[in-house]
C-alpha positions as CSV (number, residue, x, y, z in Angstrom):
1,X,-10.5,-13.8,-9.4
2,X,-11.3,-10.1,-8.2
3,X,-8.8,-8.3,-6.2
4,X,-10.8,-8.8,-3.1
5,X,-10.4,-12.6,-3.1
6,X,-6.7,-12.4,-3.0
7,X,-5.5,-14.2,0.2
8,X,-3.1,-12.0,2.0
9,X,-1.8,-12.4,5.2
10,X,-1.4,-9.5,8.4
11,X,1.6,-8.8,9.7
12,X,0.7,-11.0,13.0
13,X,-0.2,-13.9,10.2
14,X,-3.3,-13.9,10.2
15,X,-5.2,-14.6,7.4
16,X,-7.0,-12.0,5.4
17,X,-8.3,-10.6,1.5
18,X,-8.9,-7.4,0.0
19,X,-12.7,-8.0,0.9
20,X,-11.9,-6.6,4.4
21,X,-12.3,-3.2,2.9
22,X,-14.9,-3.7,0.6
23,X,-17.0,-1.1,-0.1
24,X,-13.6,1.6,0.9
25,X,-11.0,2.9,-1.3
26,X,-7.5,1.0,-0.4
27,X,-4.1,3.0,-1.1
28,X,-1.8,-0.1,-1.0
29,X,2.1,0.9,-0.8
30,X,5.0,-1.2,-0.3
31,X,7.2,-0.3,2.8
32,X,10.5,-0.3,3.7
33,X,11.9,0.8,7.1
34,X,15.5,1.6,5.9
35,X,14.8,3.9,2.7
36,X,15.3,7.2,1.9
37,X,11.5,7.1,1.0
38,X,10.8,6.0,4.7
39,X,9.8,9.3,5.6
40,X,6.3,8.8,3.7
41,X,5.3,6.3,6.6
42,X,4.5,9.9,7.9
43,X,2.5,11.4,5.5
44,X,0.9,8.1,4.8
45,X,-0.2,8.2,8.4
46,X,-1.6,11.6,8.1
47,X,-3.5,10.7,5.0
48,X,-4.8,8.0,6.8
49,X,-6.2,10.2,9.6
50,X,-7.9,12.6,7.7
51,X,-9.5,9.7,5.6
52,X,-10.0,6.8,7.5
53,X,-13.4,8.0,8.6
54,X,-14.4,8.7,5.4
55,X,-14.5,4.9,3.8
56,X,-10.1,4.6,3.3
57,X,-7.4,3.4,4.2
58,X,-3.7,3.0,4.0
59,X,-2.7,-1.0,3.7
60,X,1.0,-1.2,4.3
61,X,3.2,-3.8,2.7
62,X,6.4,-4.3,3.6
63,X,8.7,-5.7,1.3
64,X,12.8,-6.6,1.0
65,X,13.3,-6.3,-2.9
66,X,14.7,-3.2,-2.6
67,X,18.2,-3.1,-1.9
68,X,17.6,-5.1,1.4
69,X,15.4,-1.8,2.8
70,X,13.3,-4.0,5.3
71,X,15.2,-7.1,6.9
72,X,13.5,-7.3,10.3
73,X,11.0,-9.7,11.4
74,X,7.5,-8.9,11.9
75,X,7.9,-7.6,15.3
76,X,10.6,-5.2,14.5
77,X,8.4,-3.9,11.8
78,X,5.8,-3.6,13.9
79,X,7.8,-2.1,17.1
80,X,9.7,0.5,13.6
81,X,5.9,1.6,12.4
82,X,4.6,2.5,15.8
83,X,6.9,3.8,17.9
84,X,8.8,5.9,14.7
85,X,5.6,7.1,12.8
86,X,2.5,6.0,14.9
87,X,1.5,4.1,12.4
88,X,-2.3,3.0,12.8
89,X,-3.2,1.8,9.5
90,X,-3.0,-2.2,8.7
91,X,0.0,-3.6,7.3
92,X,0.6,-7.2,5.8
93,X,3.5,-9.8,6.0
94,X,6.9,-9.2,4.3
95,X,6.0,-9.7,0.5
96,X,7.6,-9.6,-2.5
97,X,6.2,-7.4,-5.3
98,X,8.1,-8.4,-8.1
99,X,9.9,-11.6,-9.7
100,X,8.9,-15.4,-10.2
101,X,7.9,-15.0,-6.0
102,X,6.0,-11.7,-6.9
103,X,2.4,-12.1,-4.8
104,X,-1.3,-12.9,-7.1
105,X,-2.0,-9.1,-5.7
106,X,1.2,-7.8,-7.2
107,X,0.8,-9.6,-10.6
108,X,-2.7,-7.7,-10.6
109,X,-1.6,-4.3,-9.3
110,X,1.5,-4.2,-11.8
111,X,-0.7,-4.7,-14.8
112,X,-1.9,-1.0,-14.1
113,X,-0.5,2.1,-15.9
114,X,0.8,4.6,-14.5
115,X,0.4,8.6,-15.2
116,X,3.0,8.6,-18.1
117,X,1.1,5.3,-19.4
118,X,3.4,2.5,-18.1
119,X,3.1,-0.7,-16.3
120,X,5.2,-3.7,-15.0
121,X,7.5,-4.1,-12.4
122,X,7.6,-1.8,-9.2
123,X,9.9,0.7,-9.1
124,X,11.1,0.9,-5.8
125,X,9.7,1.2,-2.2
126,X,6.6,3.4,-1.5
127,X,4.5,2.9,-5.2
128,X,1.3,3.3,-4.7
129,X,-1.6,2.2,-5.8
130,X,-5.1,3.0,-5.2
131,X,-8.1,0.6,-5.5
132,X,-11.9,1.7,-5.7
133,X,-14.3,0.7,-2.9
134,X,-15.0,-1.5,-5.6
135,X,-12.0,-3.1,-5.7
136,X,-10.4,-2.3,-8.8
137,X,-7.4,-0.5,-9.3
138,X,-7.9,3.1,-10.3
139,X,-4.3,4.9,-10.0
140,X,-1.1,4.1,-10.0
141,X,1.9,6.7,-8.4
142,X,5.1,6.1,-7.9
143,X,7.4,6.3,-5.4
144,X,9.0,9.4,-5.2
145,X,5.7,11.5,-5.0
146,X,4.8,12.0,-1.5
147,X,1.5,10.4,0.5
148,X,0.1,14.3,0.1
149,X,1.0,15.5,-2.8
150,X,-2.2,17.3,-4.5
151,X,-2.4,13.9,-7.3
152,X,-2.7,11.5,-4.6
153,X,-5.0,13.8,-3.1
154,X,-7.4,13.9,-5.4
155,X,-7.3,10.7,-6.6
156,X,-8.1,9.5,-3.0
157,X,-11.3,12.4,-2.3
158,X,-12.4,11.1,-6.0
159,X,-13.0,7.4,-5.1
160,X,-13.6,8.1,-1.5
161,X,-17.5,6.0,-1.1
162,X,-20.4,7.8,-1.8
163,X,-22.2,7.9,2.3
């Protein structure tokens, strides 16, 4: 199954795959709205400006695994996103990224290497990966490097599609 057949679900529910951005680079990044990391939602948002009219996007996924970093519903994640970062990328349902519940797109994603050469497990909220407009994955950073750091960067204007 290719990464763009994945179900996944929107925040609001509603059903949705990978093959929504088809043919865009995707940095996917799991959320929390009670991290120390939480500040990225704002450099995630500006990386999302300056290259969501350019074939990208940011796709948001919140997650709880974390030390209990995102317990609200859907709403109050919504209501968090907006109102605290203007968030205007998608974001999907609470999901979880690791263990026996870990999501089909999270068994995929964590198979990846990252710069230092190592897979499994995400680390903690706000890893990132990228995927190509042809939807594989293509880079792999973790958490603690910010949305705009000059790797993330580049990796983004590198598999940015060719218009």
């Amino acid at each position: 199954m290719s990464l763009h057949d994945i179900p996944l679900r929107t925040l609001t529910g509603e059903p949705t795959t990978l093959g929504a951005y088809e043919g865009s680079a995707v940095l996917v990044v799991n959320v929390a709205s009670r991290c120390g990391l939480t500040p990225q939602y704002a450099g995630l948002e500006r990386l999302q400006k300056e290259y969501g009219d350019r074939g990208f996007t940011v796709l948001g996924v919140p997650c709880n695994q974390f030390a209990g970093q995102e317990p609200g519903t859907a709403e109050d994640i919504r209501t968090f996103c907006s109102t605290t970062y203007g968030v205007s990328f998608p974001l999907l349902e609470k999901t979880d990224v690791n263990g026996e519940d870990r999501h089909p797109l999270y068994a995929e994603l964590t198979k990846l290497a990252d710069a230092e050469g190592t897979a499994g497990d995400v680390q903690w909220n706000f890893e990132k990966f990228l995927i190509s407009p042809a939807g594989e994955p293509v880079a792999r950073i973790r958490p603690r490097t910010e949305p705009e750091a000059p790797e993330v960067v580049a990796a983004v204007e590198a598999h940015l599609p060719q218009r």
